[in-house]
N, C-alpha and C positions, 0 to 999 in steps of 0.2 A: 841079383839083377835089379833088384826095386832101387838099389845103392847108384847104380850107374844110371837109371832111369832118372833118379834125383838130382845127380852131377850133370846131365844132359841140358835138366832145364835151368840151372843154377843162371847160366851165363841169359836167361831171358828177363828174369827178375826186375832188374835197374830199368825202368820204363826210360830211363833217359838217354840207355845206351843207342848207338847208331847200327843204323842196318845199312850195308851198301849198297847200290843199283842191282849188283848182278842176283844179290839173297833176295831181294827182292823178288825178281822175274823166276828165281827157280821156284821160290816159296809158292806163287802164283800161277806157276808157268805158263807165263806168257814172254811176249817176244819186247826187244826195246820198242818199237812204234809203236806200239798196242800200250805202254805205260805211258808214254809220252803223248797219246791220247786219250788217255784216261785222266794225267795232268790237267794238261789244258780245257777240257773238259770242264773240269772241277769230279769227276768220278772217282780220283784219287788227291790225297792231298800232294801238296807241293813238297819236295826236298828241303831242307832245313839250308839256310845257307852256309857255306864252309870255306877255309881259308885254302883248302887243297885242290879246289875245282871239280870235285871228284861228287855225286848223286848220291846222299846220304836223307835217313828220316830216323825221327825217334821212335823207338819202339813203340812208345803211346800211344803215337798216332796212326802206326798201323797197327797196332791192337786194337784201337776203339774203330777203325774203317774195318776190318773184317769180324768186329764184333756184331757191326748194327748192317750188316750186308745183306 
C-alpha cells in the first residue's frame, strides 16, 4: 500500500507541471464563478497563460496559495 501511496504523489512532484481548471475546483470544491472571483479578486492567483486557450496554473503556485491560506 505505502508503494501505490508513493506512485500517487509521484505525478505532484515537478512544481512546474500544469493543473487544469476542472482539478482545480474539485481539489477546492468550489464552482467555476466562485474561482473566477477569487481571480479577479487577486484571492487566487491567475492561470498561467497557454497556447490551448484552455485555464491551467502551476502547481507552485497553487501549492504556495493553499500553503500560506
Amino acid at each position: 500500500m505505502a508503494q501505490k501511496h508513493i506512485d500517487h504523489l509521484e505525478m505532484y512532484i515537478d512544481e512546474n507541471r500544469l493543473i487544469k481548471r476542472q482539478k482545480i475546483l474539485e481539489l477546492l470544491d468550489i464552482s467555476s464563478s466562485t474561482l473566477r472571483r477569487w481571480i479577479k479578486s487577486g484571492k487566487f492567483p491567475p492561470p498561467i497563460e497557454n497556447q490551448d486557450a484552455h485555464l491551467k496554473w502551476q502547481f507552485k503556485d497553487v501549492h504556495e496559495w493553499l500553503t500560506n491560506r
